[in-house]
DSSP file (Angstrom, degrees, kcal/mol; ACC not computed):
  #  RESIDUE AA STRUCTURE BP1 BP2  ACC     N-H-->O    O-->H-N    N-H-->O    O-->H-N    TCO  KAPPA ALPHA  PHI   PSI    X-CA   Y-CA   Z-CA
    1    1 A X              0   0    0      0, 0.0     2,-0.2     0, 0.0     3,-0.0   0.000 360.0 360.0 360.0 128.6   23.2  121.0   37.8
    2    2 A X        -     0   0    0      1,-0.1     2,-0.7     2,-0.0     0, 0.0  -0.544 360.0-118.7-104.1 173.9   24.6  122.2   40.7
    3    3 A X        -     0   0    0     -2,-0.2     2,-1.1     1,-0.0    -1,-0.1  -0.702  34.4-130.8-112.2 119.2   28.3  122.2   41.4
    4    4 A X        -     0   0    0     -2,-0.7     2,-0.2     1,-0.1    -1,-0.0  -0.750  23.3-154.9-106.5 116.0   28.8  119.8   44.6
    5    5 A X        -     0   0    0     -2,-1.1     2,-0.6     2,-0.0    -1,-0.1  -0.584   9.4-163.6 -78.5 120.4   31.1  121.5   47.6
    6    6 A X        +     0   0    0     -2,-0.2     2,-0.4     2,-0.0   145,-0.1  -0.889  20.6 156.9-119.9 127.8   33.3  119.6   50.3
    7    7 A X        -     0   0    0     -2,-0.6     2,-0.4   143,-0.1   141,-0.1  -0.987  37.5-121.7-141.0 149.7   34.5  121.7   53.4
    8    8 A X        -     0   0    0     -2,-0.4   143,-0.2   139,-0.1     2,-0.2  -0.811  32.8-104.5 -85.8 124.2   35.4  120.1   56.8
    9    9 A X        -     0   0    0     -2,-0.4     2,-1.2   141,-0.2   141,-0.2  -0.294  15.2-118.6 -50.3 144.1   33.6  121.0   59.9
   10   10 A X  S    S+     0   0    0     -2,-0.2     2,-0.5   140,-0.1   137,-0.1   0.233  75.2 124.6 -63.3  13.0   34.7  123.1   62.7
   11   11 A X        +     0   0    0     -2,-1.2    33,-0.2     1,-0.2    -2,-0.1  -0.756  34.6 179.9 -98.7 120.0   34.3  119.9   65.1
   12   12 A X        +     0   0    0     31,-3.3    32,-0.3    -2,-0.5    -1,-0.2   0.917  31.0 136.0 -85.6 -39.9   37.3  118.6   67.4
   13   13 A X  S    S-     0   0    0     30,-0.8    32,-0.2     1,-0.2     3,-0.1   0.516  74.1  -0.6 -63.2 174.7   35.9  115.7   69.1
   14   14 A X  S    S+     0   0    0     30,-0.5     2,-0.3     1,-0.2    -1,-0.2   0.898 103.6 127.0   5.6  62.4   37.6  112.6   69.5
   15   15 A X        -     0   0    0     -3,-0.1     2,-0.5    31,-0.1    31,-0.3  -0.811  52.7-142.1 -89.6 166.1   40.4  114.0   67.7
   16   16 A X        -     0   0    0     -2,-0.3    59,-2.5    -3,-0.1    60,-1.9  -0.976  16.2-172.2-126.4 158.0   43.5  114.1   68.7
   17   17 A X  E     -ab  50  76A   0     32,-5.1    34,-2.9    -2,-0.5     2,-0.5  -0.957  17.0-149.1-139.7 147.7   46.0  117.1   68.1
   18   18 A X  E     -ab  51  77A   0     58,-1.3    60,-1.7    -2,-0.3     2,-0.7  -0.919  12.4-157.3-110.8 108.7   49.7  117.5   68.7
   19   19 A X  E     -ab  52  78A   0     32,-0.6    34,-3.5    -2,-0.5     2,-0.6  -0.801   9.1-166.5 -89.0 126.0   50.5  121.3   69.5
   20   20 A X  E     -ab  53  79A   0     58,-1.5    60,-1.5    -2,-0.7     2,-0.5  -0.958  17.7-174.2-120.7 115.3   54.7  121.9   68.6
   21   21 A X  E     -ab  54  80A   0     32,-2.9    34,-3.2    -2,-0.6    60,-0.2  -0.958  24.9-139.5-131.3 123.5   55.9  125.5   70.2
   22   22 A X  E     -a   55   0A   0     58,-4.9    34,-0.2    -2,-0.5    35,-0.2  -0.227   4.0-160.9 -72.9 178.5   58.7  127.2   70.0
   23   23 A X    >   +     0   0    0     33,-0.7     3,-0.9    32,-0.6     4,-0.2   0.618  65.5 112.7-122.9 -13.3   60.0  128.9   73.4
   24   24 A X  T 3  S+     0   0    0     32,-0.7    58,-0.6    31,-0.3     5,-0.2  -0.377  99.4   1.8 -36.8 115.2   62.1  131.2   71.0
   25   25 A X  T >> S-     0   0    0     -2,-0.1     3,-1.2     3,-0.1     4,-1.1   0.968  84.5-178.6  67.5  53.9   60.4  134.4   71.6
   26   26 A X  H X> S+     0   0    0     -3,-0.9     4,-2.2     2,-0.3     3,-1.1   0.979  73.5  72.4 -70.2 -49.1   57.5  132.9   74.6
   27   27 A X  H 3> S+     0   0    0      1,-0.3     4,-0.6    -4,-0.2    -1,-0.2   0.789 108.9  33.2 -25.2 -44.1   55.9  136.5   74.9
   28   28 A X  H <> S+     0   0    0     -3,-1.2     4,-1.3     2,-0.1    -1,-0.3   0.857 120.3  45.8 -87.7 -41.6   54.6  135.8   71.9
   29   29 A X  H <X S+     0   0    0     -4,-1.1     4,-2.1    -3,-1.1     5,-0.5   0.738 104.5  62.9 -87.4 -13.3   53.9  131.6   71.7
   30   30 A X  H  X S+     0   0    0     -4,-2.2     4,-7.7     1,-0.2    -1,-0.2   0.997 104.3  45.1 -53.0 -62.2   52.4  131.5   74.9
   31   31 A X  H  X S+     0   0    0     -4,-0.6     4,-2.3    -5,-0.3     5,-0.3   0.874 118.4  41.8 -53.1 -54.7   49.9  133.5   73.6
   32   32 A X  H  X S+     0   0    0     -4,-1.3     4,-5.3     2,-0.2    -2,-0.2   0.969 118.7  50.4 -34.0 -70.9   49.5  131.4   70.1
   33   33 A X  H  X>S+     0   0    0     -4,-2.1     4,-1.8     1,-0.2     5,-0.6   0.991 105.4  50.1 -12.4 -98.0   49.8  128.7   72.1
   34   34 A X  H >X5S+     0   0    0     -4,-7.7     3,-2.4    -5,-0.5     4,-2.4   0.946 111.8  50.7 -30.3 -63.3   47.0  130.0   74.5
   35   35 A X  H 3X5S+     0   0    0     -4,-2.3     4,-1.5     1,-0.4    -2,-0.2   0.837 107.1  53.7 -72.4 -20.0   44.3  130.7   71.3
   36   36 A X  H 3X5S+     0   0    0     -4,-5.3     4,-0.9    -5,-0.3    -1,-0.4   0.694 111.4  41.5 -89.4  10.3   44.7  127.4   69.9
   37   37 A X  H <X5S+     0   0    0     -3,-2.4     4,-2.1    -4,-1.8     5,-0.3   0.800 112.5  55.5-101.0 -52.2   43.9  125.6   73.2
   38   38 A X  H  X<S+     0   0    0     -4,-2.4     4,-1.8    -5,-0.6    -3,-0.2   0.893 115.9  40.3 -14.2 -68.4   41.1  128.2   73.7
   39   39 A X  H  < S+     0   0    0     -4,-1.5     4,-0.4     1,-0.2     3,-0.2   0.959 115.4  49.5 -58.1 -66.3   39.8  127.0   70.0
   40   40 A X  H >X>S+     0   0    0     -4,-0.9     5,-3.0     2,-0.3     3,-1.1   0.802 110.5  42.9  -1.4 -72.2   40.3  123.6   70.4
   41   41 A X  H ><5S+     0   0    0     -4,-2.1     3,-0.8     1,-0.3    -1,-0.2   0.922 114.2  60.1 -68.3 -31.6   38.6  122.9   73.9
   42   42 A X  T 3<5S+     0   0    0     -4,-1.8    -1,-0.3    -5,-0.3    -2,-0.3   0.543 110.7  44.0 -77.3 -10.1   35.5  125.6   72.1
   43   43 A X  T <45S-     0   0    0     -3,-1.1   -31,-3.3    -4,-0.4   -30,-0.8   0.311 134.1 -90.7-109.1  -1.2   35.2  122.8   69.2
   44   44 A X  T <<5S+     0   0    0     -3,-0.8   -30,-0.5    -4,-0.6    -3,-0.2   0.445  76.1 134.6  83.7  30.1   35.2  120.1   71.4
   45   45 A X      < -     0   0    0     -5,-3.0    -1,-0.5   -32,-0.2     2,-0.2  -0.354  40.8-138.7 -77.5 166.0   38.2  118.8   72.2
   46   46 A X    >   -     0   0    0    -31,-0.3     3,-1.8    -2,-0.1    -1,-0.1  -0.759  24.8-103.5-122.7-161.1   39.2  117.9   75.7
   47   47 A X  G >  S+     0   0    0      1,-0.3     3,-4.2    -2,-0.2    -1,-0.1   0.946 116.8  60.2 -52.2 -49.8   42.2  118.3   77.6
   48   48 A X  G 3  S+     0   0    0      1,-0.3    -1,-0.3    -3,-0.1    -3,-0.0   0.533  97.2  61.5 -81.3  27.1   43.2  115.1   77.4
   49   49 A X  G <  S+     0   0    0     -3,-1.8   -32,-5.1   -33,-0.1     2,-0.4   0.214  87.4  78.9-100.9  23.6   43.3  115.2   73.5
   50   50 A X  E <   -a   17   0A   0     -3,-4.2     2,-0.4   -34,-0.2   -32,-0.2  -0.987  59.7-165.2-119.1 126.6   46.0  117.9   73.0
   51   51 A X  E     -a   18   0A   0    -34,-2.9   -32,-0.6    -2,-0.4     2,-0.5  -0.897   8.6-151.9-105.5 103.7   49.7  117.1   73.4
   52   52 A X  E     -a   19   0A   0     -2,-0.4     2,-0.4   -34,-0.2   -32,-0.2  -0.612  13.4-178.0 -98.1 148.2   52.0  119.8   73.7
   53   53 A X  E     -a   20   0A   0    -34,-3.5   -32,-2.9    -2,-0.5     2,-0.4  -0.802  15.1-151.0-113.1 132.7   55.7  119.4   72.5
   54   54 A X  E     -a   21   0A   0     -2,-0.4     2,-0.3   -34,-0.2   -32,-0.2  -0.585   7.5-162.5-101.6 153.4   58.1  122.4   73.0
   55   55 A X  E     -a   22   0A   0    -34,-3.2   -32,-0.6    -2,-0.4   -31,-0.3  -0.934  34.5-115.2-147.1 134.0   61.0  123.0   70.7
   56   56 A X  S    S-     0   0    0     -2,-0.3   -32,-0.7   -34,-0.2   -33,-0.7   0.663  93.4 -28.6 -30.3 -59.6   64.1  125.3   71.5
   57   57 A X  S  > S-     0   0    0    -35,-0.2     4,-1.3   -34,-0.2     3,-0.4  -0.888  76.3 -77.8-164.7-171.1   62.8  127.6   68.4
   58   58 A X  T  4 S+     0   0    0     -2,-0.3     4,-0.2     1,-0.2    40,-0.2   0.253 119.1  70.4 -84.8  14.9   60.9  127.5   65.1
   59   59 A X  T  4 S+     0   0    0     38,-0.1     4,-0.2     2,-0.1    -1,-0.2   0.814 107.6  45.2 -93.5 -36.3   64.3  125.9   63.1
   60   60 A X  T >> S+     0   0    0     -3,-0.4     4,-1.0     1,-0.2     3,-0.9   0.742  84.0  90.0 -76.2 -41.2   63.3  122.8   65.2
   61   61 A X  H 3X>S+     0   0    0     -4,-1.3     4,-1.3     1,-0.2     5,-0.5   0.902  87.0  50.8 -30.5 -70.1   59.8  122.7   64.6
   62   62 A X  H >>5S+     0   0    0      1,-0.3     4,-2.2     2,-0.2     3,-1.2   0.815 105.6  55.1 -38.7 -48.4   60.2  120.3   61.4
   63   63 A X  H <>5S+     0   0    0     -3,-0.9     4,-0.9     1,-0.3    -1,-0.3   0.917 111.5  43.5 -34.6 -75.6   62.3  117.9   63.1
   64   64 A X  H 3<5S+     0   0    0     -4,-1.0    -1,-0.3     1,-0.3    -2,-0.2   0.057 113.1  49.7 -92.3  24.0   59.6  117.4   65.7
   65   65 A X  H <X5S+     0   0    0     -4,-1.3     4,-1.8    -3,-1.2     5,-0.3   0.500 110.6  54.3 -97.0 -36.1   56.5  117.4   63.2
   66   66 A X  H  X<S+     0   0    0     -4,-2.2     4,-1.7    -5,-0.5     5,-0.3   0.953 109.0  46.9 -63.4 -58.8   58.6  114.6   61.1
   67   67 A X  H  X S+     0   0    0     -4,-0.9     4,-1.0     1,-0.2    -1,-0.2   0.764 116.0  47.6 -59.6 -24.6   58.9  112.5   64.4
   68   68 A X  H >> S+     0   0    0      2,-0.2     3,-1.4    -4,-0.1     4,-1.4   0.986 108.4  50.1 -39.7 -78.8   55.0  112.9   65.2
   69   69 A X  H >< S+     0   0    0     -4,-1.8     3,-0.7     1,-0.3    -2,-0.2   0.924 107.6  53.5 -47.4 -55.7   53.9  112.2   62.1
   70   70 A X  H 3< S+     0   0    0     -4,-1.7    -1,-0.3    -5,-0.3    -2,-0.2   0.720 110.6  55.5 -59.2 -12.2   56.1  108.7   61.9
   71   71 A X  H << S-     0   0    0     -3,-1.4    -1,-0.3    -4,-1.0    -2,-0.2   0.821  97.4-151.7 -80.7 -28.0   54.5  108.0   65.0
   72   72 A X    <<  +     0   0    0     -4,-1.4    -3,-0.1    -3,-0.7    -2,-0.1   0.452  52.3 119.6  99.3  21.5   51.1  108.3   64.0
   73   73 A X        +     0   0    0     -5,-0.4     2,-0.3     3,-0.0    -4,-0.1   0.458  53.2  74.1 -84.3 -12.0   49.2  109.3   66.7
   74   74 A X        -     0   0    0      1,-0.2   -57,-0.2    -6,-0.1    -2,-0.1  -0.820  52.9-154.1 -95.4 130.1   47.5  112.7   65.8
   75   75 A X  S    S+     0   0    0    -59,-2.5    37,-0.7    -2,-0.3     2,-0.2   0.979  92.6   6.7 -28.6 -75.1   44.6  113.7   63.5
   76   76 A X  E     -bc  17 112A   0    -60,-1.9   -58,-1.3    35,-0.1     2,-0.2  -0.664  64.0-153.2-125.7 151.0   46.1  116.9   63.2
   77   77 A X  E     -bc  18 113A   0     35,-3.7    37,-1.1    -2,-0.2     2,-0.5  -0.949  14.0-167.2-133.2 125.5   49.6  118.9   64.2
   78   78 A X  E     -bc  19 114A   0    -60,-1.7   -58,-1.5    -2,-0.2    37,-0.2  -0.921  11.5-152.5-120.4 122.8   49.6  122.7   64.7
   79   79 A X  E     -b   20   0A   0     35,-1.2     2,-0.4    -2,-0.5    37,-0.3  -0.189  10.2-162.5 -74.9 172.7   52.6  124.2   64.9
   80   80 A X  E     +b   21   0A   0    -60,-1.5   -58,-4.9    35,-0.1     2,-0.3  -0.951  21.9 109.0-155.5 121.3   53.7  127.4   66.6
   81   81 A X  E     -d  117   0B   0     35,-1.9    37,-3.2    -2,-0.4     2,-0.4  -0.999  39.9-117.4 173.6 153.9   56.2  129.9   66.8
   82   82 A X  E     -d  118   0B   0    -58,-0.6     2,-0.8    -2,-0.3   -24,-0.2  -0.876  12.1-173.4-138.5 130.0   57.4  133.2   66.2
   83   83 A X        -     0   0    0     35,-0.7    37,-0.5    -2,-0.4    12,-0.1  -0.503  15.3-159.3-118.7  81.4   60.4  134.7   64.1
   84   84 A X        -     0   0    0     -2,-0.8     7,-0.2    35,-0.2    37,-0.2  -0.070  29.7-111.7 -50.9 119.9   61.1  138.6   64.5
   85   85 A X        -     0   0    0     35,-3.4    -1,-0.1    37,-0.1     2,-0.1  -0.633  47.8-177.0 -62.6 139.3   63.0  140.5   61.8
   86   86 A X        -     0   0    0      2,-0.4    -1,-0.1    36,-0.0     3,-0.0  -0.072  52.1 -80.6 -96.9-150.6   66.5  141.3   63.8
   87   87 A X  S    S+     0   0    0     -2,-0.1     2,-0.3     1,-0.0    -2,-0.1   0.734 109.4  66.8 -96.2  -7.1   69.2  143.4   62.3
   88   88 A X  S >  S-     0   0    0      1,-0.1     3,-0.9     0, 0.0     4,-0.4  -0.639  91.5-106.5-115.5 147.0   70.6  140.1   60.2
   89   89 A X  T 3> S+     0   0    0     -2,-0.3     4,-1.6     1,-0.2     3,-0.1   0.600  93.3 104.5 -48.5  11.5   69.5  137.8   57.4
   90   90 A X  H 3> S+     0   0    0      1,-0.3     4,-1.8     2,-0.2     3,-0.5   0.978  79.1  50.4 -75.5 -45.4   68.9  135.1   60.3
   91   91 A X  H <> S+     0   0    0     -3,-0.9     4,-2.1    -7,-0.2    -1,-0.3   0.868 107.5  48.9 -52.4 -32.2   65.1  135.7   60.0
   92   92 A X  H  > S+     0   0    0     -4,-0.4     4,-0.5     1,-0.2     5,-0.3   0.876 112.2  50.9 -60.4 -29.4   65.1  135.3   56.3
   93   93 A X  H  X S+     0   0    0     -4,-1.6     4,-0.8    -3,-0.5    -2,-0.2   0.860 118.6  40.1 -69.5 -49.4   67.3  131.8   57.1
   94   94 A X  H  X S+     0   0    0     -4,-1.8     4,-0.6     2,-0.3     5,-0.2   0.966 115.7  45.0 -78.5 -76.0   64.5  130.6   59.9
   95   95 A X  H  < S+     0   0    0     -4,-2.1     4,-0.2     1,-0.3    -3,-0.2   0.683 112.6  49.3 -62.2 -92.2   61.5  131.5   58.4
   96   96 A X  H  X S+     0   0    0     -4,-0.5     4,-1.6    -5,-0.2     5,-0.4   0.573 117.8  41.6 -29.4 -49.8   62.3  130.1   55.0
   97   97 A X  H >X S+     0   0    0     -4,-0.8     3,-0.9    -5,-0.3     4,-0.7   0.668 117.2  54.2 -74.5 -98.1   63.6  126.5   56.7
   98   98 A X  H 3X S+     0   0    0     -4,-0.6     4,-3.2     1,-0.3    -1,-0.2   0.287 113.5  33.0  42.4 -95.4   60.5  126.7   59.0
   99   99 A X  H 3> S+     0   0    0     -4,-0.2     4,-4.6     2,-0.2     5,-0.4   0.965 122.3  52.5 -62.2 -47.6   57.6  127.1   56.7
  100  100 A X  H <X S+     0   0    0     -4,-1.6     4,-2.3    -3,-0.9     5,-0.3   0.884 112.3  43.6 -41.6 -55.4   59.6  124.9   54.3
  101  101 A X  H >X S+     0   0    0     -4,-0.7     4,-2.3    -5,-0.4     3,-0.9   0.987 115.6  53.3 -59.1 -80.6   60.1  122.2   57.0
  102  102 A X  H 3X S+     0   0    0     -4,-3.2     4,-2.2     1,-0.2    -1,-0.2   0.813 109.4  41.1 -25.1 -54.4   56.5  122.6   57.9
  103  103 A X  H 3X S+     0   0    0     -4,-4.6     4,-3.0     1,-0.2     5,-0.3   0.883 111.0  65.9 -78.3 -26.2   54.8  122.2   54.4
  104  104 A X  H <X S+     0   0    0     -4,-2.3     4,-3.3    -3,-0.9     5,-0.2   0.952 105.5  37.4 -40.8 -67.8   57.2  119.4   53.8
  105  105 A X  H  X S+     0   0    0     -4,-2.3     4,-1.5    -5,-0.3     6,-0.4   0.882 107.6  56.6 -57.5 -46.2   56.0  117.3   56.2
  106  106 A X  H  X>S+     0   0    0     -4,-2.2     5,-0.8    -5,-0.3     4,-0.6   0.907 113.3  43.7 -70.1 -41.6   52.8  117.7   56.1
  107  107 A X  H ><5S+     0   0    0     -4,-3.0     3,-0.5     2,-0.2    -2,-0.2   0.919 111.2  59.6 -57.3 -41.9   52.8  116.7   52.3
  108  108 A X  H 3<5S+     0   0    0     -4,-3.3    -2,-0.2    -5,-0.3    -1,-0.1   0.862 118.4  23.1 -52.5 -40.0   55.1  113.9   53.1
  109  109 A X  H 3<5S-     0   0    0     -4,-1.5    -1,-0.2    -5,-0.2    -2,-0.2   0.565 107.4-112.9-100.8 -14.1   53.2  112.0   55.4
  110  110 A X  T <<5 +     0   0    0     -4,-0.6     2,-0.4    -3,-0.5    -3,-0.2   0.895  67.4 149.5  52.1  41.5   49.4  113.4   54.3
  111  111 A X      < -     0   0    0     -5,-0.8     2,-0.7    -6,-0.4    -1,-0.2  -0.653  54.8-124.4 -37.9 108.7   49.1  115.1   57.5
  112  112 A X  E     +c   76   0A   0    -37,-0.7   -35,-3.7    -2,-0.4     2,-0.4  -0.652  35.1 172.8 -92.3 151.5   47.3  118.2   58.3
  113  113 A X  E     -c   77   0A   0     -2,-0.7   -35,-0.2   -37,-0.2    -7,-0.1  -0.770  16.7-156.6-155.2  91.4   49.7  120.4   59.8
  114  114 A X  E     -c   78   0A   0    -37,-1.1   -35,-1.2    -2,-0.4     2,-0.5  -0.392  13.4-131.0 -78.2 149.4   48.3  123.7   60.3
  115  115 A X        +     0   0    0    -37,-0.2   -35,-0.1     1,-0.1    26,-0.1  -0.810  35.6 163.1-113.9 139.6   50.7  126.5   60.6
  116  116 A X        +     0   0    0     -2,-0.5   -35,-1.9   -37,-0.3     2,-1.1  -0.146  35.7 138.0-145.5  30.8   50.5  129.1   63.5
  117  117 A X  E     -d   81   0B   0    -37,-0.3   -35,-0.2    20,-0.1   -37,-0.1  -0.636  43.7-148.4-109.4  92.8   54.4  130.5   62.9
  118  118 A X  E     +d   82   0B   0    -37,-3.2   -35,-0.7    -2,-1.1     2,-0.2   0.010  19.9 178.9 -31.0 146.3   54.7  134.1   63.1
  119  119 A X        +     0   0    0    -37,-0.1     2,-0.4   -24,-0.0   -35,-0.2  -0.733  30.0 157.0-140.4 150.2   57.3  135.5   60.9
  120  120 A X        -     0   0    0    -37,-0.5   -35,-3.4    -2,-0.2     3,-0.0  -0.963  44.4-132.9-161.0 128.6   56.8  139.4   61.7
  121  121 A X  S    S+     0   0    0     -2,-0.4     2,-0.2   -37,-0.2    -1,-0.1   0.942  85.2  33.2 -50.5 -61.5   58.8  142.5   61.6
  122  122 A X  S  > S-     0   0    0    -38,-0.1     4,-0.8     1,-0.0     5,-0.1  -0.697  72.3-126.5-109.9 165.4   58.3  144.0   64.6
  123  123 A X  H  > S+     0   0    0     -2,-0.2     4,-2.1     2,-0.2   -39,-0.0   0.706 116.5  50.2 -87.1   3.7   57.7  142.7   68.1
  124  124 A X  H  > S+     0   0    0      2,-0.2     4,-2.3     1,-0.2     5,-0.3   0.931 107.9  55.2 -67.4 -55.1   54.4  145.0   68.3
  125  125 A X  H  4 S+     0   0    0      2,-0.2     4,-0.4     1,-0.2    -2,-0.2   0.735 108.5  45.0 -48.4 -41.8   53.6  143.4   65.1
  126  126 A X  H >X S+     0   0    0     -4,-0.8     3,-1.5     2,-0.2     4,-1.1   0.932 113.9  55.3 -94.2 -65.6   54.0  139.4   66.8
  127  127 A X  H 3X S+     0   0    0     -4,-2.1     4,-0.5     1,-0.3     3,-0.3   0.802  98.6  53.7 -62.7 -17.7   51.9  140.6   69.8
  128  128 A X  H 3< S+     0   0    0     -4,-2.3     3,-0.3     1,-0.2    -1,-0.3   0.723 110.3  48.2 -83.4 -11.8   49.2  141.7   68.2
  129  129 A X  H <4 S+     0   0    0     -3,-1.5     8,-1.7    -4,-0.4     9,-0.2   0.658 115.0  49.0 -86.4  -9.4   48.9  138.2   66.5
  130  130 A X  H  < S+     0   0    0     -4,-1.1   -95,-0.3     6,-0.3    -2,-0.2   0.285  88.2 107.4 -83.5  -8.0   49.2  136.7   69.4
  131  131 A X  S  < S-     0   0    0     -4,-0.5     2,-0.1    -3,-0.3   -96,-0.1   0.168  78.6 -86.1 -64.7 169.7   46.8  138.6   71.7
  132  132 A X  S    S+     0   0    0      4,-0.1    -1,-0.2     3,-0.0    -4,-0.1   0.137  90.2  77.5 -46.9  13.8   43.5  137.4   73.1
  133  133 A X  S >  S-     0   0    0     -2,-0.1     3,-0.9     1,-0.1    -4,-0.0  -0.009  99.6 -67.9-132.3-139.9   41.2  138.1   70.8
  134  134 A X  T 3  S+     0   0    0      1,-0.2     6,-0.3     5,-0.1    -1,-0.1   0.820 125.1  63.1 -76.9 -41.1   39.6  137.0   67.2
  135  135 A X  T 3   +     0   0    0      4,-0.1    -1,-0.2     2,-0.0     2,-0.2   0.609  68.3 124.7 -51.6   4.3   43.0  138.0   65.8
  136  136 A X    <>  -     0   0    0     -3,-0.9     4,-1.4     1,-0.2    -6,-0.3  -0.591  50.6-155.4 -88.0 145.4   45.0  135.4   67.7
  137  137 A X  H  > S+     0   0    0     -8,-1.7     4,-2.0    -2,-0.2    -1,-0.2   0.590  90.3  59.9-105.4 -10.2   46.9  133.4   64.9
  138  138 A X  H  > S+     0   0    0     -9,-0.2     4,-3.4     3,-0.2     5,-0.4   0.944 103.7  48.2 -68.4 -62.9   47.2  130.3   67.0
  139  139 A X  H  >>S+     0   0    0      2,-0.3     4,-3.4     1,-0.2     5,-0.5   0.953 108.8  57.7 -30.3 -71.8   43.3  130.0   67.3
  140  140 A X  H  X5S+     0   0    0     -4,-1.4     4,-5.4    -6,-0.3     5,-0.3   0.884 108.4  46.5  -7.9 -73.2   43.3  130.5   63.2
  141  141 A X  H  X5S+     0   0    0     -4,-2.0     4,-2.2     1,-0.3     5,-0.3   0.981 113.0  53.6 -74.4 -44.2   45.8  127.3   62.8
  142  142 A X  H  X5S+     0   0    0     -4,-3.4     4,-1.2     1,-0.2    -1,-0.3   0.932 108.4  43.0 -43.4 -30.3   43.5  125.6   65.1
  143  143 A X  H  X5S+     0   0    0     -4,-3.4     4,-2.7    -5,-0.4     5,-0.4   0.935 114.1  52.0 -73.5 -45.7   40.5  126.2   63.3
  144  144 A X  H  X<S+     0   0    0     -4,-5.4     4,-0.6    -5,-0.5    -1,-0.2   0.807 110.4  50.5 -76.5 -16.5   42.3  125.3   60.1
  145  145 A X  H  X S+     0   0    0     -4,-2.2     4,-1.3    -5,-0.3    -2,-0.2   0.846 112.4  46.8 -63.4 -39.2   43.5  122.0   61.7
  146  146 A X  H >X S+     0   0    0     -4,-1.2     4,-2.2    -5,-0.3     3,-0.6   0.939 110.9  49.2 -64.7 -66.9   40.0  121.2   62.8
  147  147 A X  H 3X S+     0   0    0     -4,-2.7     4,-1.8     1,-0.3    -1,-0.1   0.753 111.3  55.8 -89.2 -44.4   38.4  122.0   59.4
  148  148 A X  H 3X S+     0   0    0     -4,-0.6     4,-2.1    -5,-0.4    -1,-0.3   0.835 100.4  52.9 -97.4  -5.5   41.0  119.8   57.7
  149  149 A X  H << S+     0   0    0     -4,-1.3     3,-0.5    -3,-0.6     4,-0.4   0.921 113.7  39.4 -33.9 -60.3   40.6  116.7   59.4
  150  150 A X  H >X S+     0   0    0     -4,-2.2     4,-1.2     1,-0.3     3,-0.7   0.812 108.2  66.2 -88.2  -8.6   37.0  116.3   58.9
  151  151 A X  H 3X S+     0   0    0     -4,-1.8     4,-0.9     1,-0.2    -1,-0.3   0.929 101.5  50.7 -68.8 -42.3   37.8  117.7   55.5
  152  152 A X  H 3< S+     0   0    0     -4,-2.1    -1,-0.2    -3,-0.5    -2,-0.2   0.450 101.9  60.3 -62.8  13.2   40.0  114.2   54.8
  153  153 A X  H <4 S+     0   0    0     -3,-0.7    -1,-0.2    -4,-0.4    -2,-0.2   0.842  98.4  49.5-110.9 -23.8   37.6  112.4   55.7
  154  154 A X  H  <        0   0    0     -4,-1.2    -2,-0.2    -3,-0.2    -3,-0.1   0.754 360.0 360.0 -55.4 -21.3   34.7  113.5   52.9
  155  155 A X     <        0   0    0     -4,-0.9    -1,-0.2  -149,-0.0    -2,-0.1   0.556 360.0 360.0-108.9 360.0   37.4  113.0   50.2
């Protein structure tokens, strides 16, 4: 007897997806930013099924996933952002509310709400997760937005 497996496919079309970016630290979100739009459009979304919503930084992000989600217009939301260890506990304070804020929501509401929020040491460390390439961590939370949509929809 074999053991029966459910995984969501890598296919965007007619979804729609709400991209939420911080502007805290743009070197870096542009680029996130950039590799999930990249993924996205390569899975078959089009343009006009991405909305991006900017937030002042990644403390904000939660706020503006909660008001998304009570509106109820997205498949999917991947947030975006980066939070660079400084000299102070204020990155431990950020990321922690962040991710927390993130996974919050996304349980509250049964949302997928992929997460694409550096938290990094260094700023070498945040560009290289941000670059062009396979590595880009924005692309990632696309993929893993993508994958969980069509995944609710087997269960």
């Amino acid at each position: 007897m074999s053991i029966k497996t459910l995984q969501g496919s890598l296919d965007a079309s007619g979804k729609r997806f709400a991209l939420v970016i911080s502007r805290f630290n743009t070197e870096v979100t542009t680029g996130l930013l950039a590799g999930a739009r990249k993924a996205l459009l390569a899975a078959g979304a089009t343009a006009s099924d991405l909305t991006v919503i900017e937030t002042p930084g990644a403390f904000e992000i939660p706020l503006a996933l909660e008001w998304l989600a009570l509106g109820g217009s997205y498949d999917a939301i991947i947030a975006l952002g980066a939070v660079i260890k400084g000299e102070t506990s204020h990155y431990e304070h950020i990321s922690e509310a962040a991710m927390r804020g993130i996974q919050t929501v996304s349980l509250k509401y049964g949302l997928p709400i992929a997460c694409g929020v550096l938290t990094t040491f260094t700023d070498e460390q945040a560009i290289a997760r941000s670059s062009d390439n396979e590595a880009n961590k924005g692309r990632e939370a696309a993929l893993a937005a993508i994958e969980m949509v069509n995944l609710r929809t087997l269960l």
